[in-house]
DSSP file (Angstrom, degrees, kcal/mol; ACC not computed):
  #  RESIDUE AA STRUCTURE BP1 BP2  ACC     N-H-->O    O-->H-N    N-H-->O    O-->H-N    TCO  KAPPA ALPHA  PHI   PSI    X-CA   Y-CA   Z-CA
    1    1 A X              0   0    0      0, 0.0     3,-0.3     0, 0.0     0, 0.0   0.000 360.0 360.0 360.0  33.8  -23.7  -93.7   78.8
    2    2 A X        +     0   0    0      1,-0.2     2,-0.1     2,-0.1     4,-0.0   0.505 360.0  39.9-111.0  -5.1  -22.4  -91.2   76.6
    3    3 A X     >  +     0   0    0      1,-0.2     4,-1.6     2,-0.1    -1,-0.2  -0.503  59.7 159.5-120.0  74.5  -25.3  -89.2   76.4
    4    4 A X  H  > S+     0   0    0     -3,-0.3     4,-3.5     1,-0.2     5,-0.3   0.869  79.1  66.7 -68.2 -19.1  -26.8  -89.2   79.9
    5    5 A X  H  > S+     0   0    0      1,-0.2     4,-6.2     2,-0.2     5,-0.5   0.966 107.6  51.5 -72.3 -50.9  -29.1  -85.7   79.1
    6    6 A X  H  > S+     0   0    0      1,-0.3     4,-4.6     2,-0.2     5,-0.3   0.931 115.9  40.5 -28.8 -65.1  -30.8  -89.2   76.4
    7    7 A X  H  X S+     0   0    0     -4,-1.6     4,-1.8     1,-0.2    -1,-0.3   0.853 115.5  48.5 -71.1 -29.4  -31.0  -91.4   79.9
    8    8 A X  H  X S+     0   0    0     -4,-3.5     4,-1.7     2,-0.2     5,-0.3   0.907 111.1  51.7 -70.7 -39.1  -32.4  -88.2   82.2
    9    9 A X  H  X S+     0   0    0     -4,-6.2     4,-1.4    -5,-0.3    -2,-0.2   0.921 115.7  41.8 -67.9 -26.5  -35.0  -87.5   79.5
   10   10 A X  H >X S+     0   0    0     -4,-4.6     4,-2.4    -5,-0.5     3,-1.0   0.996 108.7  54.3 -74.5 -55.3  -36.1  -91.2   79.7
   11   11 A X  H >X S+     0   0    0     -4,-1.8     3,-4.6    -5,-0.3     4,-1.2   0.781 115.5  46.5 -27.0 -92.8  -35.9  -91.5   83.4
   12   12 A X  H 3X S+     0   0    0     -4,-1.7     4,-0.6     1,-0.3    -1,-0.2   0.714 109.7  48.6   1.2 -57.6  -38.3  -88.4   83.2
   13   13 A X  H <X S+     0   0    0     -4,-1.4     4,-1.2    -3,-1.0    -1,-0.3   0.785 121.4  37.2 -85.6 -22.9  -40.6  -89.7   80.6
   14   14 A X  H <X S+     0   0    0     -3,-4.6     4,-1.7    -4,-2.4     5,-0.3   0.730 110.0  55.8 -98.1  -7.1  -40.9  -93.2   82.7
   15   15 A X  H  X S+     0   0    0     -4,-1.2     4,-1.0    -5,-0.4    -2,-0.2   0.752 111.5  56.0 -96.8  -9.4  -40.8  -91.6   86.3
   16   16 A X  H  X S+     0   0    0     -4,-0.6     4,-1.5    -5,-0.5    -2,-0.2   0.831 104.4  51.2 -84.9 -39.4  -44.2  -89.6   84.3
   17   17 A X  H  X S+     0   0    0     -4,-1.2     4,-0.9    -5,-0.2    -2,-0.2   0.644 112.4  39.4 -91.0  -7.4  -45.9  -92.7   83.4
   18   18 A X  H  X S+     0   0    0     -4,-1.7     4,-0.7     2,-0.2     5,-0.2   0.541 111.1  57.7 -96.2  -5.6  -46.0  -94.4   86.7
   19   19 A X  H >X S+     0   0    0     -4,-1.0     4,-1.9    -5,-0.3     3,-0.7   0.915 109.3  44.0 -71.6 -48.3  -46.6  -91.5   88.1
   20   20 A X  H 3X S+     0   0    0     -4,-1.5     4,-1.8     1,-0.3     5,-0.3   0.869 117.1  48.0 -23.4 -46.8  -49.7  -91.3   85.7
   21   21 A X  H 3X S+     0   0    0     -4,-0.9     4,-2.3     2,-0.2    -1,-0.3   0.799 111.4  47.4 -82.3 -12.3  -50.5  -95.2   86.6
   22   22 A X  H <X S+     0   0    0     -3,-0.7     4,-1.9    -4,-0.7     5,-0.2   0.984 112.0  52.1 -84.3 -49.7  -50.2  -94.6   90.3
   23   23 A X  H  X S+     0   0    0     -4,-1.9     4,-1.4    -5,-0.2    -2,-0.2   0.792 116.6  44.9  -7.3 -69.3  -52.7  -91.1   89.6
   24   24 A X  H  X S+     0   0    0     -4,-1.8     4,-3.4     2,-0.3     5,-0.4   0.879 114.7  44.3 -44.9 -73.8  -55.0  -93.7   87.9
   25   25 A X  H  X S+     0   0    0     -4,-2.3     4,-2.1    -5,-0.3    -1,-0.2   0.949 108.3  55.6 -61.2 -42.7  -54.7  -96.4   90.6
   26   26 A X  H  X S+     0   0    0     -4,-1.9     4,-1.7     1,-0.2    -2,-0.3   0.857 106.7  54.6 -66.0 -42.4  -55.2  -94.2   93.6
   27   27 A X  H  < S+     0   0    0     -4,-1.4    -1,-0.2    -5,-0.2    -2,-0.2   0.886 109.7  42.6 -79.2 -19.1  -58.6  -92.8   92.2
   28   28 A X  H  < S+     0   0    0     -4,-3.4     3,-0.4     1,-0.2    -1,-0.2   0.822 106.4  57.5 -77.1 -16.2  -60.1  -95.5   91.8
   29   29 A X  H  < S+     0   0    0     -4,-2.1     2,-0.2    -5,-0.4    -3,-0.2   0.695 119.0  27.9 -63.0 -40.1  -59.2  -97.0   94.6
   30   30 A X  S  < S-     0   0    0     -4,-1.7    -1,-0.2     0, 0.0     2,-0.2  -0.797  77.5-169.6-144.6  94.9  -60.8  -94.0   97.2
   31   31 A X        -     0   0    0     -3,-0.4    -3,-0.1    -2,-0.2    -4,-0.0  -0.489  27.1-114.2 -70.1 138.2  -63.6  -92.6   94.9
   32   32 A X        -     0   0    0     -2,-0.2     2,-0.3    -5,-0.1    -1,-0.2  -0.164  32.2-106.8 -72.9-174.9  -65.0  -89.3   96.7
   33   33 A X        -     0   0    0      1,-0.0     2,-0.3     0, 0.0    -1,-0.1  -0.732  37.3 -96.0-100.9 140.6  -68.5  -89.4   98.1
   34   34 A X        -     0   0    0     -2,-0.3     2,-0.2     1,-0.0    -1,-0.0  -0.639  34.3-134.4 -86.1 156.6  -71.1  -87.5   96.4
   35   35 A X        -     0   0    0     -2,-0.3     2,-0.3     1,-0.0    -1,-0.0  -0.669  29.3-105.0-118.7 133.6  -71.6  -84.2   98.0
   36   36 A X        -     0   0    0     -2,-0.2    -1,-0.0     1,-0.2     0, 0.0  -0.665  30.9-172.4 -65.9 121.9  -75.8  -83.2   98.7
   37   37 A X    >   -     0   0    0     -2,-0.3     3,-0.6     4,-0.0    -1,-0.2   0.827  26.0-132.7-111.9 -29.2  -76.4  -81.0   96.3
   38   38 A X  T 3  S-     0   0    0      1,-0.2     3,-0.1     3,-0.0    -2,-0.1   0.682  72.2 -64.7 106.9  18.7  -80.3  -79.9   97.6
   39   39 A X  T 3  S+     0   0    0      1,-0.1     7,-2.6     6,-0.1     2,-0.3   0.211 123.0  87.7 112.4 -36.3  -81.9  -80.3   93.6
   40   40 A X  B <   -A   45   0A   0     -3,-0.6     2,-0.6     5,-0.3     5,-0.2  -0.879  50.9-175.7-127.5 107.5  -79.3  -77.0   92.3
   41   41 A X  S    S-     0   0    0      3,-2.0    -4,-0.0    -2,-0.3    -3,-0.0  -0.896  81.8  -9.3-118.7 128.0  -75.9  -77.3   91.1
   42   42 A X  S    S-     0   0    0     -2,-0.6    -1,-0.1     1,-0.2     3,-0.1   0.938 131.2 -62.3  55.0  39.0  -73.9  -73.9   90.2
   43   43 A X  S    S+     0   0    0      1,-0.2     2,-0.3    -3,-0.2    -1,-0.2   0.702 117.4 122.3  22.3  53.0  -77.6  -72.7   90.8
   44   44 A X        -     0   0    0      2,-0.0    -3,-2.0     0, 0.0     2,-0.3  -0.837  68.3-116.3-111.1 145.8  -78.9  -75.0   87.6
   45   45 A X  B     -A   40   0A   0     -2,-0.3    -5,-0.3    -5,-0.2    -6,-0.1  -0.585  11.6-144.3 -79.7 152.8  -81.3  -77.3   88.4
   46   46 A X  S    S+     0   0    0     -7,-2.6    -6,-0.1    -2,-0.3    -1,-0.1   0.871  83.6  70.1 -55.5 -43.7  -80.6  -81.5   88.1
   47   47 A X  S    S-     0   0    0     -8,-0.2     2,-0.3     1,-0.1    -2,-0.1  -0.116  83.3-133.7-136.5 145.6  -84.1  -82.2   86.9
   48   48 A X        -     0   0    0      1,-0.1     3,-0.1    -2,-0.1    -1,-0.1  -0.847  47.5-120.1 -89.5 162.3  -85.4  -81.3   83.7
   49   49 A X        -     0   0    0     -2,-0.3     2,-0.4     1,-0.1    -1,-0.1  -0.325  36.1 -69.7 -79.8-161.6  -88.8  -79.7   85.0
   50   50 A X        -     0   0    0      1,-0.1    -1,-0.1    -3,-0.0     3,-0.0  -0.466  50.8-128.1 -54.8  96.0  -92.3  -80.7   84.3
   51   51 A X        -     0   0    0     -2,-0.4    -1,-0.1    -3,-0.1     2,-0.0  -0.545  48.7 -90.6 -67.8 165.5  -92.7  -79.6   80.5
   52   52 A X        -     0   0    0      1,-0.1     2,-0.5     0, 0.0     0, 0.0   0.276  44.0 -88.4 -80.6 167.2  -96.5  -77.1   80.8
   53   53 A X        -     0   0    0     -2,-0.0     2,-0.2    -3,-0.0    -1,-0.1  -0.956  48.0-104.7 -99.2 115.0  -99.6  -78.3   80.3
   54   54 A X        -     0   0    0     -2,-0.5     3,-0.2     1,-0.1    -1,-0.0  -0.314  17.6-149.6 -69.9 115.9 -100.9  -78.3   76.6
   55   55 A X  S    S+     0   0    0      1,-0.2     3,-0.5    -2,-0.2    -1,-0.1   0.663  91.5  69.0 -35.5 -53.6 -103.4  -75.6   75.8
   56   56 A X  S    S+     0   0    0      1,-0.2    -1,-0.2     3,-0.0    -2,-0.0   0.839 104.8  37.4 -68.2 -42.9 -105.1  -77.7   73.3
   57   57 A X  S    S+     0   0    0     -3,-0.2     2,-0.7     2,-0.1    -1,-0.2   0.384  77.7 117.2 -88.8  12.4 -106.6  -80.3   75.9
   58   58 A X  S    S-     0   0    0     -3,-0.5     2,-0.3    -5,-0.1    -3,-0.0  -0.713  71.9-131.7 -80.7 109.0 -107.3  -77.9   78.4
   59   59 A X              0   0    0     -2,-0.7    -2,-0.1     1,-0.1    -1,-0.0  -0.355 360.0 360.0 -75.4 109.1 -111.5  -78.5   78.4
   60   60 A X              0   0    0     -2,-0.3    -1,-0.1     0, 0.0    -3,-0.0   0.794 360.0 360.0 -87.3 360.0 -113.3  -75.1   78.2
């Protein structure tokens, strides 16, 4: 006990890794919900589309 600053920075450094395992445990634990996103996110589509129709097999 002659250096407590030694025994507050560990208190620190452990009270930092459970909070980290309690972070951890608590999201997995109540996973959100996926949100409807209507096809567009951050007005990007989800989907790649429909690649074009090839030129070469188009019958003339």
């Amino acid at each position: 006990m002659r250096q407590p600053v030694v025994w507050l920075g560990a208190l620190v450094f452990a009270a930092s890794l459970g909070g980290c395992v309690l972070m951890i445990v608590l999201g997995a634990r109540h996973a959100d919900e996926a949100l409807p996103t209507g096809g567009e996110l951050l007005k990007m589509p989800l989907a790649e589309p429909a690649p074009p129709p090839d030129p070469a097999q188009a019958k003339p």
